[in-house]
C-alpha positions in Angstrom: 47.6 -11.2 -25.7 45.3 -12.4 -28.6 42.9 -14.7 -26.6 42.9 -11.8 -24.4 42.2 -9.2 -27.3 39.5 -11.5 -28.4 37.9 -11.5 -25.4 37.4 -7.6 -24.8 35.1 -7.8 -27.8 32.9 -10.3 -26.8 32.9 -9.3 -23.5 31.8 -5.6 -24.9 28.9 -7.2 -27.4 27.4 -9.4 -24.6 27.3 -5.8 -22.4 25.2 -3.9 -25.3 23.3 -6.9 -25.7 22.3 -7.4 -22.3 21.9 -3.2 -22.2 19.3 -3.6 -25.2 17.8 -6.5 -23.8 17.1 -4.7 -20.5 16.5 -1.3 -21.3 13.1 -0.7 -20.6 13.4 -2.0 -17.4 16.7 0.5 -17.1 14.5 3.4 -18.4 11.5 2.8 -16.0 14.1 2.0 -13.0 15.9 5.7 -13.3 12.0 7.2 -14.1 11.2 6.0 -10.5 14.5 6.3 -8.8 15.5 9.5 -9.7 12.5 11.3 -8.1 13.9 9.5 -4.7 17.4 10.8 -5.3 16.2 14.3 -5.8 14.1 14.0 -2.5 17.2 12.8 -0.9 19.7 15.5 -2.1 17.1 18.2 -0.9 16.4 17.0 2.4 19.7 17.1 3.4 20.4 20.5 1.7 21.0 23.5 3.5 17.7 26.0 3.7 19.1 28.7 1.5 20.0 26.2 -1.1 16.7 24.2 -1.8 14.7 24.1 -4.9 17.9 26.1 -6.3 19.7 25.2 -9.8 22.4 23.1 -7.5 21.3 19.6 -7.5 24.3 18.2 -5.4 24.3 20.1 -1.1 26.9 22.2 -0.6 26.5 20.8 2.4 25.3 17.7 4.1 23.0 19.0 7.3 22.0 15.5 8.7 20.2 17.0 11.1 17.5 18.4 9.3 15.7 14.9 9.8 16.2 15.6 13.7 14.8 19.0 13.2 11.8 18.1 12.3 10.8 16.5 15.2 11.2 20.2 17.2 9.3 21.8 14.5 6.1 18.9 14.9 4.6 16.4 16.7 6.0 13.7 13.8 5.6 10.6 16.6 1.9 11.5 16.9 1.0 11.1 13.3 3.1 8.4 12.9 1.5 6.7 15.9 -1.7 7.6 14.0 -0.8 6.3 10.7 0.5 3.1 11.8 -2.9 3.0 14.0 -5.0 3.2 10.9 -3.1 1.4 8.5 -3.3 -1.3 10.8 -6.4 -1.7 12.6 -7.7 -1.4 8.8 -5.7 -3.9 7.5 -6.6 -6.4 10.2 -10.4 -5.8 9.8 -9.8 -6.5 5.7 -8.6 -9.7 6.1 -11.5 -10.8 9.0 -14.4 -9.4 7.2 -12.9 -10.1 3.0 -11.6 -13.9 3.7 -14.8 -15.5 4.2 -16.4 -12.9 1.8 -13.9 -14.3 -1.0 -14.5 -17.7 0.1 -18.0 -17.9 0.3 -17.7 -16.4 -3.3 -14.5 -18.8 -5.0 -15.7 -22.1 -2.7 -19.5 -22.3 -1.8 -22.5 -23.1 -4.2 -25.3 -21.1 -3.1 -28.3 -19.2 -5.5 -27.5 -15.5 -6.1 -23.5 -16.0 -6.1 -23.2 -14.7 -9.3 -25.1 -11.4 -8.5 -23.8 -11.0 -5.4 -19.8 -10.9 -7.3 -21.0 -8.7 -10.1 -22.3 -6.4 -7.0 -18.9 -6.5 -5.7 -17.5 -5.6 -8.5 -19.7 -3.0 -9.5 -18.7 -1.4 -5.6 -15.0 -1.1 -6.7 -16.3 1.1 -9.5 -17.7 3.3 -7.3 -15.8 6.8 -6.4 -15.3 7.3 -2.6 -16.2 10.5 -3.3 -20.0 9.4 -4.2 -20.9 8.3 -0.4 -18.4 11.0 0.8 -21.5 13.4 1.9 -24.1 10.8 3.3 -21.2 8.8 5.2 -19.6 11.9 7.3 -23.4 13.0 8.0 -23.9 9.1 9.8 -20.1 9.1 11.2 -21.5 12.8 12.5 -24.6 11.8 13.5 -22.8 8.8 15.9 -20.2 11.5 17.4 -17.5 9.9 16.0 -15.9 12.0 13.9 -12.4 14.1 14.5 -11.7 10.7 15.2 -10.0 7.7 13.5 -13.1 5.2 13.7 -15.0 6.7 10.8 -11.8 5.3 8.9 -10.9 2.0 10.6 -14.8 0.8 11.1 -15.7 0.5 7.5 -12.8 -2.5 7.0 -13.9 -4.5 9.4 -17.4 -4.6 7.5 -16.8 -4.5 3.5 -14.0 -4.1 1.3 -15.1 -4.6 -2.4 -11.4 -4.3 -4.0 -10.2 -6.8 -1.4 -12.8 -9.1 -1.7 -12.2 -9.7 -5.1 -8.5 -10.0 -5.3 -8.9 -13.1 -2.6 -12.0 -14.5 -4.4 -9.7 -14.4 -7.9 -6.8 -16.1 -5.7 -9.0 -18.8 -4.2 -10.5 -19.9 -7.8 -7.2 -21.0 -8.5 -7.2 -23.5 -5.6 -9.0 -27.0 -6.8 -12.0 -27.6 -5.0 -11.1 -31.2 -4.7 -8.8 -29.9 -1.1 -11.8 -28.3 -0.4 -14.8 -31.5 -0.6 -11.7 -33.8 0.8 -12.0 -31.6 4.0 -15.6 -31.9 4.3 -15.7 -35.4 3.8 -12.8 -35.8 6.6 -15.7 -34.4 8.5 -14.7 -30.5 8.3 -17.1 -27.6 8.8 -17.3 -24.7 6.3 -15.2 -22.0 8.2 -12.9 -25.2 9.6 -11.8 -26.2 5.4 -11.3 -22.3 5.0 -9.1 -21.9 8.1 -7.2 -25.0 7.8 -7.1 -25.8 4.0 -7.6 -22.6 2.3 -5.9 -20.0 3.8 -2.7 -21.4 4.2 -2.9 -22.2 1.0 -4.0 -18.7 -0.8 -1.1 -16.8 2.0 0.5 -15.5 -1.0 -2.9 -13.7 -1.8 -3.7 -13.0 1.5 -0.3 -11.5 1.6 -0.5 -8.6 -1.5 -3.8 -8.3 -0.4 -3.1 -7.0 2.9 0.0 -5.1 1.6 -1.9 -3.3 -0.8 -4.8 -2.3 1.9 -1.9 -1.0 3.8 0.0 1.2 1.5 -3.2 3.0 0.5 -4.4 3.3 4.3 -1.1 4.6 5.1 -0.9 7.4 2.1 -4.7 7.9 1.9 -5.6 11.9 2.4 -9.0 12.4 1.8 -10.2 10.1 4.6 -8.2 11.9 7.4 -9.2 15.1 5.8 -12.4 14.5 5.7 -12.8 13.2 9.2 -10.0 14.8 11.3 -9.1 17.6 9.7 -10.4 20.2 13.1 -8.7 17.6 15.5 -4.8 18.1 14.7 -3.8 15.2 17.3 -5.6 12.8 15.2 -4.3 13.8 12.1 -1.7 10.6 10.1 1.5 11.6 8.6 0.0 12.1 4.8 -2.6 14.9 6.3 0.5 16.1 8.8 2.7 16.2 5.6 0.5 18.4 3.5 0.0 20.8 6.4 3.7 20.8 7.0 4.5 21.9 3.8 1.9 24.8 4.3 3.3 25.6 7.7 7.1 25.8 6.4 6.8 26.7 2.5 9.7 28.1 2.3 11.9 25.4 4.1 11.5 22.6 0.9 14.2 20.8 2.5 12.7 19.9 5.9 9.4 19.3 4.0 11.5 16.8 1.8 12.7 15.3 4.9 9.2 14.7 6.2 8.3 12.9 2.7 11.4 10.6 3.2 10.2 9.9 6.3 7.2 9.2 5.3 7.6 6.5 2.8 10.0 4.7 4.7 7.8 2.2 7.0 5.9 1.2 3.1 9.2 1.3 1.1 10.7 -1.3 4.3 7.3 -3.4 4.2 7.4 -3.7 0.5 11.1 -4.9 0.3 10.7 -7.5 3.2 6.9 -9.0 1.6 7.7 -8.3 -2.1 8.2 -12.0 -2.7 4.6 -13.0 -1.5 3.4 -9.8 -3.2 5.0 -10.8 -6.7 3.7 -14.3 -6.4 0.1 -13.0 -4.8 -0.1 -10.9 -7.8 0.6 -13.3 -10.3 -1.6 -16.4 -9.2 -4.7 -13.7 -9.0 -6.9 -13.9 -12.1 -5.9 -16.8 -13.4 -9.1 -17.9 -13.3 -12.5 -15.8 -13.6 
């Protein structure tokens, strides 16, 4: 009874220590969970009861997730989403990869300028080229279609670029001149040698290309605003919400919809991401 007696207390401190140790990360884990929960708790709310002072449904109306597939065409946009966020990611990594390593692994004159021009392109708002861009993507035909969106990947990515550049600086350059004296070309050390190698970078970078393809707005507004079968699920949410103001929880089922396919890509690449993250800028 006494060991046991004198174990409650210890048991208690080492709690409220680990609690004080830890409660930042407690705070900022209810900050961003809590939003979720609401989300959750209203989608599956009955109509009358949304956005009211009752937090917890009356009742649990499952189907409200089923009802808004009747009410929209939620497989289109998601087909259209998943198009974008795709296709773009895919033309990143093929045009940003030997962009980085030309950058991180090659001496040529001009490298210096050509990084600080990169870097000075992240700095620049979309909304600068906004204008002159739709009046070329107009000009070609192309837009009310996705292209005006997915093209520009597959050319230049300045963010991208110099997250894999910062990744492959931390890579010795010994692998690299081993691999050319073994008799390797340029793009042959960078396929074989260097990217598996920086896949950790490679991987956040493409996750992070992703996510904001797959909740960007102003692009598919900008482009495909007038052609509602083009239209992702961001741009189909928004309108949604216009369409059925009223209806907060089928609008909150929509967002939880949304976010699912990036909430399930994070949680199954979070590892690489994490580790991508942490190895880039180590060296500048």
């Amino acid at each position: 009874m006494t060991a046991a007696s004198g174990r409650a207390p210890r048991d208690w401190r080492g709690a409220l220590d680990w609690v004080a140790v830890h409660s930042i990360g407690i705070a900022l884990g209810l900050m961003f969970t809590l939003p979720i929960v609401f989300v959750l708790l209203t989608a599956v709310m009955p109509d009358e009861q949304a956005f009211t002072a009752d937090l917890w449904p009356r009742e649990w109306r499952w189907g409200n997730f089923v009802e808004v597939f009747e009410r929209a065409p939620l497989l289109t946009y998601l087909g259209n989403s998943m198009l974008y966020a795709l296709l773009a990611t895919a033309g990143m990594l093929l045009s940003s990869i030997p962009a980085a390593y030309a950058l991180a692994k090659l001496r040529w004159r001009g490298r210096d300028a050509v990084f600080l021009l990169v870097v000075g392109a992240m700095m620049l708002p979309p909304q600068v080229v906004a204008v002159p861009l739709y009046d070329a993507w107009s000009g070609l035909g192309l837009t009310g279609t996705l292209w005006p969106l997915v093209v520009p990947y597959f050319l230049f990515d300045a963010f991208s670029v110099f997250l894999l550049r910062q990744f492959m600086l931390t890579i010795p350059q010994s692998y690299v001149d081993a691999a050319r004296v073994d008799g390797c070309t340029e793009f042959q050390a960078m396929l074989r040698v260097v990217v598996p190698m920086a896949r950790p970078g490679i991987a956040a970078t493409a996750l992070f290309c992703f996510l904001y393809t797959w909740n960007d707005y102003f692009g598919p507004l900008l482009y495909t605003s007038e052609r509602p079968d083009e239209w992702t699920l961001s741009l189909a949410l928004s309108s949604f919400k216009g369409m059925h103001h009223v209806q907060w929880n089928l609008a909150m089922a929509v967002t939880l919809l949304t976010m699912l396919p990036a909430v399930v890509l994070f949680v199954l690449a979070q590892r690489s991401f994490v580790r991508g993250i942490t190895f880039t800028g180590v060296k500048g």
